[in-house]
ZAKE-182276 format. One record per residue (C-alpha): residue number from 1; z, x, y. Coordinates in steps of 0.02 Angstrom, whole numbers, plus 32768, in hexadecimal, padded with zeros to 4 digits. Layout:
<nodes>
<node><num>NUM</num><c3>Z</c3><c1>X</c1><c2>Y</c2></node>
...
</nodes>
This chain:
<nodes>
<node><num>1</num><c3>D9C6</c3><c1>3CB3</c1><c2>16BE</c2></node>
<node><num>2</num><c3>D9DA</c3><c1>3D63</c1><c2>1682</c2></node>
<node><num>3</num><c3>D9DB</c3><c1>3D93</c1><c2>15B8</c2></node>
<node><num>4</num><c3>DA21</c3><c1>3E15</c1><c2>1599</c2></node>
<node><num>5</num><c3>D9FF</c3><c1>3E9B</c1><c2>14F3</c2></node>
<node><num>6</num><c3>DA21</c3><c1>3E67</c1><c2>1448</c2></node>
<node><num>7</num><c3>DAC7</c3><c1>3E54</c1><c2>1400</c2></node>
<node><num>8</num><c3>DAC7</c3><c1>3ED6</c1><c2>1372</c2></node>
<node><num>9</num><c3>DB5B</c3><c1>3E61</c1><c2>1314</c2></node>
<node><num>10</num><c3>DAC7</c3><c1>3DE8</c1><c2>1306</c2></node>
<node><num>11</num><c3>DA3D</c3><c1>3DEF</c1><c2>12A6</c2></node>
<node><num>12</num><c3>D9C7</c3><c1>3E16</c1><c2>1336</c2></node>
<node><num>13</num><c3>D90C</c3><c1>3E5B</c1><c2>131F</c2></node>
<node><num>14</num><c3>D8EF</c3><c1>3E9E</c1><c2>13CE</c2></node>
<node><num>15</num><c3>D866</c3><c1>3E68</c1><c2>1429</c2></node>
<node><num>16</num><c3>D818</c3><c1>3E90</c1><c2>14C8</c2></node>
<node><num>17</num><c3>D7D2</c3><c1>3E1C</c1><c2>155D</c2></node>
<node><num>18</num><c3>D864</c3><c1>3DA0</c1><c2>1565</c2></node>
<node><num>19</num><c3>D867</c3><c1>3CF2</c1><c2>1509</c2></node>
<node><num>20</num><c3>D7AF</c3><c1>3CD1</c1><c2>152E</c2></node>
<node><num>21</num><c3>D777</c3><c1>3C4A</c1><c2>1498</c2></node>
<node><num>22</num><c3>D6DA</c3><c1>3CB7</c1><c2>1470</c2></node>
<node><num>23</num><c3>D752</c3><c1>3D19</c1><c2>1401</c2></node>
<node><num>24</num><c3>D765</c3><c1>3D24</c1><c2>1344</c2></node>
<node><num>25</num><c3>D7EA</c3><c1>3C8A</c1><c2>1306</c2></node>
<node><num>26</num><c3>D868</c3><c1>3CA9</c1><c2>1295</c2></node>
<node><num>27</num><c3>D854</c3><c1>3CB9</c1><c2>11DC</c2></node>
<node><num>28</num><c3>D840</c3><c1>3C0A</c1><c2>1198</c2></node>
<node><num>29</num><c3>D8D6</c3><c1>3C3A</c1><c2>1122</c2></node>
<node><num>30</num><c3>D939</c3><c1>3C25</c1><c2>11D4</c2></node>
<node><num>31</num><c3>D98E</c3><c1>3B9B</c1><c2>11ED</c2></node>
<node><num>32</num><c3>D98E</c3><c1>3BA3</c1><c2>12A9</c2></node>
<node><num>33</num><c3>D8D8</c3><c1>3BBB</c1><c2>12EE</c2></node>
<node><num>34</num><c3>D8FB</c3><c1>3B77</c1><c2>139B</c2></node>
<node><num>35</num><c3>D974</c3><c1>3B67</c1><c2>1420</c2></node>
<node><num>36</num><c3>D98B</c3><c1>3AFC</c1><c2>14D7</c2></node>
<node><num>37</num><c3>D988</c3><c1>3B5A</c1><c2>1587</c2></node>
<node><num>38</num><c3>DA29</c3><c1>3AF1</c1><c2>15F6</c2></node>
<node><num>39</num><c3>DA03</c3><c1>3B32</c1><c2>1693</c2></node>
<node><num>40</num><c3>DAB7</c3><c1>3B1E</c1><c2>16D9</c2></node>
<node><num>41</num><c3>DA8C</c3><c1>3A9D</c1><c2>1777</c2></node>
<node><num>42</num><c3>DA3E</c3><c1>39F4</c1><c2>172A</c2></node>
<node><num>43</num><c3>D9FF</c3><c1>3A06</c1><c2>1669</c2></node>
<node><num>44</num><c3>DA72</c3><c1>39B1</c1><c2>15F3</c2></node>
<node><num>45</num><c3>DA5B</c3><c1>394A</c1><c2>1550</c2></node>
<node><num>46</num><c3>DAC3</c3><c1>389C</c1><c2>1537</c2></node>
<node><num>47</num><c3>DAF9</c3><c1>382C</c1><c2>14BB</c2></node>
<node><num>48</num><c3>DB55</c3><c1>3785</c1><c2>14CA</c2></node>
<node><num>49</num><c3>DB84</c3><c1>373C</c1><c2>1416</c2></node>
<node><num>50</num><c3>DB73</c3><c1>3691</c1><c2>13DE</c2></node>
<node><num>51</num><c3>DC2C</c3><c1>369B</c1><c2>1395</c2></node>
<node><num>52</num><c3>DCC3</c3><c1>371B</c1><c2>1372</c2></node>
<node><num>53</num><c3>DCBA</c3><c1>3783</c1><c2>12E3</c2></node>
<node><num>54</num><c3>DD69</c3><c1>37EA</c1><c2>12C4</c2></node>
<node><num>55</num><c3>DDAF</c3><c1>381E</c1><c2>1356</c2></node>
<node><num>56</num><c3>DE37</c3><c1>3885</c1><c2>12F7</c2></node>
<node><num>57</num><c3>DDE5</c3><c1>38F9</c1><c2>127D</c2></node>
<node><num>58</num><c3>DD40</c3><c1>3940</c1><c2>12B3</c2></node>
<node><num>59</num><c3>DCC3</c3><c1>39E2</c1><c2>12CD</c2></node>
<node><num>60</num><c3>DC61</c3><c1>3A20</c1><c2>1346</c2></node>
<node><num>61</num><c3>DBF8</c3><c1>3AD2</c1><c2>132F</c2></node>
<node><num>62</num><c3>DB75</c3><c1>3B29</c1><c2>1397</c2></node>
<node><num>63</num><c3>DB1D</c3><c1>3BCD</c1><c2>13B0</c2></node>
<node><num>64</num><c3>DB14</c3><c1>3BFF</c1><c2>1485</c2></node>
<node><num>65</num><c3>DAE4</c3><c1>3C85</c1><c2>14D8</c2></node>
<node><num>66</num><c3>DB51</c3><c1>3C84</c1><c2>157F</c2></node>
<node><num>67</num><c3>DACE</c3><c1>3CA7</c1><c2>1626</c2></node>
<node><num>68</num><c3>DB4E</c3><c1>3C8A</c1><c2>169E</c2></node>
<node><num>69</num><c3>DBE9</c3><c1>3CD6</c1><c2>16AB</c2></node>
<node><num>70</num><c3>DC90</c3><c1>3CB2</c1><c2>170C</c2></node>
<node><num>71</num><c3>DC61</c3><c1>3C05</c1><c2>1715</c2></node>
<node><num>72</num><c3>DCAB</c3><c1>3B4D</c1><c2>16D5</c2></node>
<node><num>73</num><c3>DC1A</c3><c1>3B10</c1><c2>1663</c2></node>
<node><num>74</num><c3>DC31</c3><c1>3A88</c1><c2>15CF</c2></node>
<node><num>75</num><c3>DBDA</c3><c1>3AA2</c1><c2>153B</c2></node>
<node><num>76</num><c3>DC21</c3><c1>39EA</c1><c2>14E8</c2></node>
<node><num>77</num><c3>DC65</c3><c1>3972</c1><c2>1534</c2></node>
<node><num>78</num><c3>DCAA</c3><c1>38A8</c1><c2>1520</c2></node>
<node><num>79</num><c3>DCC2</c3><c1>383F</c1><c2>15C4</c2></node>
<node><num>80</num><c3>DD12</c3><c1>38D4</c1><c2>1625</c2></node>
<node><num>81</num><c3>DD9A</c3><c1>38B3</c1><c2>15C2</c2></node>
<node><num>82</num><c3>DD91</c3><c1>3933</c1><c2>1527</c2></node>
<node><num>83</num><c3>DD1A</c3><c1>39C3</c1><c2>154B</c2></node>
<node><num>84</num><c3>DCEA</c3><c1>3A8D</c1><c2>14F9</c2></node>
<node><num>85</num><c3>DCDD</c3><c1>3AE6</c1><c2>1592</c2></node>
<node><num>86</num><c3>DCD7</c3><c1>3B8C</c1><c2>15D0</c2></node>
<node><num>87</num><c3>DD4C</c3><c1>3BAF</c1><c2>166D</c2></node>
<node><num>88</num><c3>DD34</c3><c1>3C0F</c1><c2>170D</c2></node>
<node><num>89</num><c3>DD8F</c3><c1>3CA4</c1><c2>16AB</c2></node>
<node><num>90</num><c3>DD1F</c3><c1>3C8D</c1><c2>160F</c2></node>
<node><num>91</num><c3>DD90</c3><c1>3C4F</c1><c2>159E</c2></node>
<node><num>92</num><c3>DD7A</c3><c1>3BD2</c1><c2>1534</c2></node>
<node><num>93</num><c3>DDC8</c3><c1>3B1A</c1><c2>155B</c2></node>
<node><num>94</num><c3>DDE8</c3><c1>3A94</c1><c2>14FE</c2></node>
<node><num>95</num><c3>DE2A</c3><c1>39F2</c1><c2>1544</c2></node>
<node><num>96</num><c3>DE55</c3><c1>3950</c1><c2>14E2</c2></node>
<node><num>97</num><c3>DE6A</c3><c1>38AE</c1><c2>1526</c2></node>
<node><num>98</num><c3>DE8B</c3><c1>38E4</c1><c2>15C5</c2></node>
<node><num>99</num><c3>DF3E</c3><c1>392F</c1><c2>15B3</c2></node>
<node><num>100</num><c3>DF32</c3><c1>39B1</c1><c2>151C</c2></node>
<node><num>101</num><c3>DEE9</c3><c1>3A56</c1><c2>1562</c2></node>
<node><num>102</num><c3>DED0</c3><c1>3B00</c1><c2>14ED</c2></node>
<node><num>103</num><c3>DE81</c3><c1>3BA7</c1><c2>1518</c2></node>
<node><num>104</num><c3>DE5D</c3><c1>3C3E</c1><c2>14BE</c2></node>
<node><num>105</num><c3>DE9D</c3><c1>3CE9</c1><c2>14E5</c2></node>
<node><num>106</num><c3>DDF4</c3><c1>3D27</c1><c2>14CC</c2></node>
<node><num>107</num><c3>DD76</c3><c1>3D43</c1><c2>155D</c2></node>
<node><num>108</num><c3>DCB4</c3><c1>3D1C</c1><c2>154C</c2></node>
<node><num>109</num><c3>DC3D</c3><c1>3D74</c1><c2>15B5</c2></node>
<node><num>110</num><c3>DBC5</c3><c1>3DBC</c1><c2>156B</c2></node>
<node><num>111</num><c3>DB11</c3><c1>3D88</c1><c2>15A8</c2></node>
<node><num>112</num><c3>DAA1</c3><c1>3DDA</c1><c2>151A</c2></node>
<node><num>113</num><c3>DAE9</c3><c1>3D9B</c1><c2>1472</c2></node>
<node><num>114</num><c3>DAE9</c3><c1>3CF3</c1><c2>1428</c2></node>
<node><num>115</num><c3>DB9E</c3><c1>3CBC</c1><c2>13D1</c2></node>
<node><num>116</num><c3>DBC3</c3><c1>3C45</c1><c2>1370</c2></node>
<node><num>117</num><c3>DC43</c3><c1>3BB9</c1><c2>13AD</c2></node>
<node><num>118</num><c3>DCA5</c3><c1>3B52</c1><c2>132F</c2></node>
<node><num>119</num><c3>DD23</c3><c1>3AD6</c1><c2>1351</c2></node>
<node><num>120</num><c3>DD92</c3><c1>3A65</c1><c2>12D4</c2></node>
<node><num>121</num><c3>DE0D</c3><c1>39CB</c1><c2>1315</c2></node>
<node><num>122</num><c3>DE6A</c3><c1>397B</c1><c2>128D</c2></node>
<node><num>123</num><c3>DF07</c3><c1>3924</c1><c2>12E8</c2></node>
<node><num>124</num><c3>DF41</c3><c1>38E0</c1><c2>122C</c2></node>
<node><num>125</num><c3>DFA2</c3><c1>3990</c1><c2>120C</c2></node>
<node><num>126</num><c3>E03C</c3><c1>399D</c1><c2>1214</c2></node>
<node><num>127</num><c3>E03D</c3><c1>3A6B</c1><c2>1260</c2></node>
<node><num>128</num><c3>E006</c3><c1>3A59</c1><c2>130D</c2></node>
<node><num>129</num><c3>DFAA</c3><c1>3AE8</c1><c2>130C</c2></node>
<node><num>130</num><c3>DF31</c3><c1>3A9E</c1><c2>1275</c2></node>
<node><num>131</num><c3>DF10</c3><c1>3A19</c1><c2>12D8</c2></node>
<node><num>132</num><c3>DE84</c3><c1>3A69</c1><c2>135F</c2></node>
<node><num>133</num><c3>DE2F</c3><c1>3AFD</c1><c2>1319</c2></node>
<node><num>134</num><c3>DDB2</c3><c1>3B78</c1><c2>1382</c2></node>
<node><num>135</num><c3>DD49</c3><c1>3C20</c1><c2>1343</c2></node>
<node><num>136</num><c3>DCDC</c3><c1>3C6C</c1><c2>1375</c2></node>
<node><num>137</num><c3>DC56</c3><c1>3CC7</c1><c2>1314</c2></node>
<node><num>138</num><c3>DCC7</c3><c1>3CAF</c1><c2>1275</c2></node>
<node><num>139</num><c3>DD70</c3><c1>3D00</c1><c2>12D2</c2></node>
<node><num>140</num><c3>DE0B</c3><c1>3C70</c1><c2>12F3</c2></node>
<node><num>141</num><c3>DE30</c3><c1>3C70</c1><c2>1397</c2></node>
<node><num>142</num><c3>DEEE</c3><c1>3C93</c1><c2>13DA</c2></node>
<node><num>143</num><c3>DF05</c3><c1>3BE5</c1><c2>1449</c2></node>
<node><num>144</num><c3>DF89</c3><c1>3BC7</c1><c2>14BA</c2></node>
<node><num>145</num><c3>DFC2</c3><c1>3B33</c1><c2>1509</c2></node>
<node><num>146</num><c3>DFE5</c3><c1>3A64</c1><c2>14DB</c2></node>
<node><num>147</num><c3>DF94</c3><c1>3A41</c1><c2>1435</c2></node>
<node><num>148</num><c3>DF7E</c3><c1>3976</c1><c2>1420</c2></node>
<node><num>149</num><c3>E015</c3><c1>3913</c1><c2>13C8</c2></node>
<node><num>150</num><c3>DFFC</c3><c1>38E1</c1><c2>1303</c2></node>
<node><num>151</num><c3>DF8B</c3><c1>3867</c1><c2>12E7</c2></node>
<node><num>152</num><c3>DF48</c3><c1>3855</c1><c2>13A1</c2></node>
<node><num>153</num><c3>DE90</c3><c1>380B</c1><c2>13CC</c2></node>
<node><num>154</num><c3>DE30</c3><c1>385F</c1><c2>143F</c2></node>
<node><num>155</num><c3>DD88</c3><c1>3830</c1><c2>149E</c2></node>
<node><num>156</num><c3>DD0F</c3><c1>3895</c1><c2>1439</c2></node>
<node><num>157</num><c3>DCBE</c3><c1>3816</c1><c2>13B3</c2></node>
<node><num>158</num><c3>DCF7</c3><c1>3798</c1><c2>142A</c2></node>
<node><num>159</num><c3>DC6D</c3><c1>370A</c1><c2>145C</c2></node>
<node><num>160</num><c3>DC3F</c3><c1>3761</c1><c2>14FF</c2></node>
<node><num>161</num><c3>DBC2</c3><c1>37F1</c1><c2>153A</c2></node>
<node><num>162</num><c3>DBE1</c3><c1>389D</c1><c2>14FA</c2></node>
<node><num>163</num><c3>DB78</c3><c1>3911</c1><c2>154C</c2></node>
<node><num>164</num><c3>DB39</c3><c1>39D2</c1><c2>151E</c2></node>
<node><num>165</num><c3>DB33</c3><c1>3A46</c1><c2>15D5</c2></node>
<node><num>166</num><c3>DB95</c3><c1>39F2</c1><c2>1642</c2></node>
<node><num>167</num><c3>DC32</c3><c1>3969</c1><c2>164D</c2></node>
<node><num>168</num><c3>DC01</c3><c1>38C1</c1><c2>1659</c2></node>
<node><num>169</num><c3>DC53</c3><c1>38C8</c1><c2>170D</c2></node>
<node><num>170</num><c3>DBC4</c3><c1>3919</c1><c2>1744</c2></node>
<node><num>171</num><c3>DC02</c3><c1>39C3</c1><c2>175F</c2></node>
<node><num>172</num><c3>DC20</c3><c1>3A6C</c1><c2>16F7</c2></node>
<node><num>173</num><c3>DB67</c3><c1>3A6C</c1><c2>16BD</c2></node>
<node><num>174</num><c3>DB43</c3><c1>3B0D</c1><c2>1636</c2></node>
<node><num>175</num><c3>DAD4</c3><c1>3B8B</c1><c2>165E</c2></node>
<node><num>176</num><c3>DA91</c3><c1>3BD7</c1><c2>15BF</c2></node>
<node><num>177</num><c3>DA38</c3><c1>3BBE</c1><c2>151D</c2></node>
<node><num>178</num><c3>DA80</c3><c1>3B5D</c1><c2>1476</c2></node>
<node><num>179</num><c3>DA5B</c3><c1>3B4C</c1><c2>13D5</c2></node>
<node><num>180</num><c3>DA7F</c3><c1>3AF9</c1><c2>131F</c2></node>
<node><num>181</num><c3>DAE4</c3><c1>3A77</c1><c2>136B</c2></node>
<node><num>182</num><c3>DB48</c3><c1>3A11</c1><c2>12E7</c2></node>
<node><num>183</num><c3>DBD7</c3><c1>3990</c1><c2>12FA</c2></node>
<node><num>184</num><c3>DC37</c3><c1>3953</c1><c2>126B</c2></node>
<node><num>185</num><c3>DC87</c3><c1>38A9</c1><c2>1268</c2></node>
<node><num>186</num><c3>DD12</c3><c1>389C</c1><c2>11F0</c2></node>
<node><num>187</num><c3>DD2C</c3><c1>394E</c1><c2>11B5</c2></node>
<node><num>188</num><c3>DD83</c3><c1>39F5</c1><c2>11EF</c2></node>
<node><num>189</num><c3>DD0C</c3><c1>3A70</c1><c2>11C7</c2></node>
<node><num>190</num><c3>DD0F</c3><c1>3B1D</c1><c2>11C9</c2></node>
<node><num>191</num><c3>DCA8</c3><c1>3BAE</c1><c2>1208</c2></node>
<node><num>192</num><c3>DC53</c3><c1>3BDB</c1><c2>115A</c2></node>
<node><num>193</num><c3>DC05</c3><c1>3B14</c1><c2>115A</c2></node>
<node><num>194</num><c3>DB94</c3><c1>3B65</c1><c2>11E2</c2></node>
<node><num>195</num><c3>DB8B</c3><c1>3C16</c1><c2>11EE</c2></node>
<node><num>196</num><c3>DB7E</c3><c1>3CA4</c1><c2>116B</c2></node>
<node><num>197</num><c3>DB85</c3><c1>3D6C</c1><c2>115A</c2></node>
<node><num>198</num><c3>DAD2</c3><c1>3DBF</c1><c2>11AF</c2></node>
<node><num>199</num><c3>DB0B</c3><c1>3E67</c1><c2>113E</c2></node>
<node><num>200</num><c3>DB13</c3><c1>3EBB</c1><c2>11E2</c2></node>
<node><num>201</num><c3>DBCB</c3><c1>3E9B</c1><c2>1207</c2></node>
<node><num>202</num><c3>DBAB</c3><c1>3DFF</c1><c2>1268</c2></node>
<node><num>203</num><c3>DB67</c3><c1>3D49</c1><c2>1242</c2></node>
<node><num>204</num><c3>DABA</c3><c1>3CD7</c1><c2>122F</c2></node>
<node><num>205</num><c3>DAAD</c3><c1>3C23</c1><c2>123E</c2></node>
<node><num>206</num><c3>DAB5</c3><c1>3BCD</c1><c2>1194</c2></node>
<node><num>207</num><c3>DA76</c3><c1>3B18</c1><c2>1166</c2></node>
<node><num>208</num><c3>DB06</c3><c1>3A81</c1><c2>1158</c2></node>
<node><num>209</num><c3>DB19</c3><c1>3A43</c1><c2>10B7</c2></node>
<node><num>210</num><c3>DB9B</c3><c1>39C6</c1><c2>10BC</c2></node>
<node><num>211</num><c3>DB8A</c3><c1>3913</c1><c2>1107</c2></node>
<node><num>212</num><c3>DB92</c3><c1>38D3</c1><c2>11D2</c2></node>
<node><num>213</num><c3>DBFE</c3><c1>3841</c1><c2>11CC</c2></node>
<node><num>214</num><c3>DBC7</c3><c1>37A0</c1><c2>1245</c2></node>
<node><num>215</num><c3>DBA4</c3><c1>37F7</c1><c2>12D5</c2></node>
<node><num>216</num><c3>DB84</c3><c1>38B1</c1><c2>129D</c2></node>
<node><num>217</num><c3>DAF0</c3><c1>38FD</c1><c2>12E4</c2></node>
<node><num>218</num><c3>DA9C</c3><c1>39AD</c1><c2>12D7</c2></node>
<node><num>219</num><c3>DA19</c3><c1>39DC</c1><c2>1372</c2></node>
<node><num>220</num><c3>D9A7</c3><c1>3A57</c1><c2>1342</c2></node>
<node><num>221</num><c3>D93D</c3><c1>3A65</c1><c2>13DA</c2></node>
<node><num>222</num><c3>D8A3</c3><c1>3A95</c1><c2>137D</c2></node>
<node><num>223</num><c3>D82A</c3><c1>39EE</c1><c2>13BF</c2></node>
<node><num>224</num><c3>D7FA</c3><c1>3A12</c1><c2>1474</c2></node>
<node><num>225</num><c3>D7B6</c3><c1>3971</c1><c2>1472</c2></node>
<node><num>226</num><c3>D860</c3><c1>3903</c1><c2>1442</c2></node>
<node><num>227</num><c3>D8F0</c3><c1>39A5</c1><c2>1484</c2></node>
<node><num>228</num><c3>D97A</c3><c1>392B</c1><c2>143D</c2></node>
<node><num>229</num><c3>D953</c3><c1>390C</c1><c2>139A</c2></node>
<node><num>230</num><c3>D9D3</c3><c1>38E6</c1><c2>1322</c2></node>
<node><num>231</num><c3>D9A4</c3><c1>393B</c1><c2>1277</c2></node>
<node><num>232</num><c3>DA21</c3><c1>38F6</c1><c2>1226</c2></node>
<node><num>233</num><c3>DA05</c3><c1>3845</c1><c2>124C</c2></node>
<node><num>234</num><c3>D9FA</c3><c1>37D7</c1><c2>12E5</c2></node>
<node><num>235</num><c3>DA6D</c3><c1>3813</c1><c2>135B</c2></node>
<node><num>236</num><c3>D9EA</c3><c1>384B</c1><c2>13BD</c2></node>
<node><num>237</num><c3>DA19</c3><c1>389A</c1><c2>1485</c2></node>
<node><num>238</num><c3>D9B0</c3><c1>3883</c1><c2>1519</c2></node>
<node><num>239</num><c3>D993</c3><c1>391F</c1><c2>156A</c2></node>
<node><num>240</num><c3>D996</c3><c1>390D</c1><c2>1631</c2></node>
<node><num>241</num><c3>D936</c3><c1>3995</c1><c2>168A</c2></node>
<node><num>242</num><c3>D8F5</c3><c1>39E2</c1><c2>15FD</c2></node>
<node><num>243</num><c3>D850</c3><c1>3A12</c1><c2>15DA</c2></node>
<node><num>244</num><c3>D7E4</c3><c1>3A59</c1><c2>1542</c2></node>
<node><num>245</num><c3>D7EC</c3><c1>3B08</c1><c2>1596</c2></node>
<node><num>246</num><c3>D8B7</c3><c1>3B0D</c1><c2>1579</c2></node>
<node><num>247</num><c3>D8A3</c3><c1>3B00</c1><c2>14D4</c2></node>
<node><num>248</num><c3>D8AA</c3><c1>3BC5</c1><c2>1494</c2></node>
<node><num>249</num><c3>D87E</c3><c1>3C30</c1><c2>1417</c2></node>
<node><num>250</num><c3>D927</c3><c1>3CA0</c1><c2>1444</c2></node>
<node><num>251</num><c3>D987</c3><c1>3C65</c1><c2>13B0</c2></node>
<node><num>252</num><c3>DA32</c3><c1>3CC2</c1><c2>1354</c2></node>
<node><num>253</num><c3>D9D2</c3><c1>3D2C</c1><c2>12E5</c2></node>
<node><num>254</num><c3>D93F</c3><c1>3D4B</c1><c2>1363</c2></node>
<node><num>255</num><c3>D980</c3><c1>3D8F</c1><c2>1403</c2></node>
<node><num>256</num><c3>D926</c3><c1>3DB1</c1><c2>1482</c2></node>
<node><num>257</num><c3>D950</c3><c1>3E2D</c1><c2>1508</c2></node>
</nodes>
């Protein structure tokens, strides 16, 4: 998949010769050292939890860098029912429980620079539009469309198999990489929890402080040997069709062209 040159909104120290791992990490001041290659056609990571944890107020976050554009590729997603996805127009989607659907105004397509993906669902508000949040490297997104009804469950923190790259279905795999992958249980976050000013007029990954809830997890990608480790505890993912070679040293504040 083709990388693109750095994003100068990012912290980026430009590199040459691609995302080879004989290069230089990151600073171990960074909180991101690593990232996971999805290679758009089979690699995934899945999840099935034991129980529900709050299926009305939660957060997901993630850093991506988009390889493939004009396509429909999940980045999280519960039982096919509630997914993050990008569309065939890259826009960002966000379906819950089947029925609500939201998209931002905003197009993504840029190949080369990594963003930062936040998104917030608290159904308990009583404004609709407080109750599913998305930005994207630290900017609210406009959304249009059918925001879920006060108080509503969806699937995500449901007892069933959330996946990262592709809907459970089978289909809609992501081509790309990702990075600092966190999901909250409990709590509407916002972007600062995860992301904070690189001086340069953009944003750098920053370390979660706060606590995870039952089935929080945050995915590093830094162990070759175990790709789905949970660092915050032991909601661990098994990676399918991933090897030790997809995990990268391309990481938000060390892009590669």
């Amino acid at each position: 998949m083709g990388i693109g040159s750095a994003n100068p909104l990012l912290l980026a120290s430009a590199a040459s010769g691609g995302d080879s791992g004989g290069s230089t990490p990151p600073p171990s001041s960074d909180p991101v050292t690593r990232s996971l290659r999805l290679d758009g056609s089979s690699s995934r990571l899945s999840k099935t939890f034991s129980s529900a944890g709050n299926r009305k107020t939660y957060t997901f976050s993630c850093w991506i860098k988009k390889a493939e554009q004009g396509e429909n590729s999940s980045i999280f997603d519960s039982g096919g029912n509630d997914q993050l996805r990008f569309t065939s127009s890259d826009v960002l989607r966000f379906v819950f429980n089947n029925s609500n659907q939201l998209e931002t105004a905003a197009k993504f397509r840029d190949p080369s620079g990594w963003m930062s993906i936040v998104l917030a669902v608290d159904t308990t508000q009583s404004t609709s539009t407080d109750r599913v949040k998305i930005w994207v490297n630290g900017t609210l997104q406009t959304l249009t469309g059918s925001y879920p009804s006060q108080d509503a469950t969806g699937n995500i923190n449901n007892a069933a198999t959330h996946e990262i790259g592709r809907l459970a279905s089978g289909s809609y795999y992501y081509g790309g990489y990702i990075a600092d992958a966190y999901f909250i249980d409990g709590e509407a976050k916002s972007p600062t929890d995860f992301i904070e000013s690189n001086n340069y007029g953009g944003y750098k990954p920053k370390a979660y402080t706060g606590s995870f809830g039952t089935n929080g997890f945050h995915l590093k990608f830094d162990d070759s040997s175990d790709i789905g480790a949970d660092d915050a505890g032991s909601n661990d993912f098994t990676a399918t069709n991933l090897s030790s070679h997809d995990v990268m040293l391309d990481t938000p504040t060390k892009n590669y062209a």
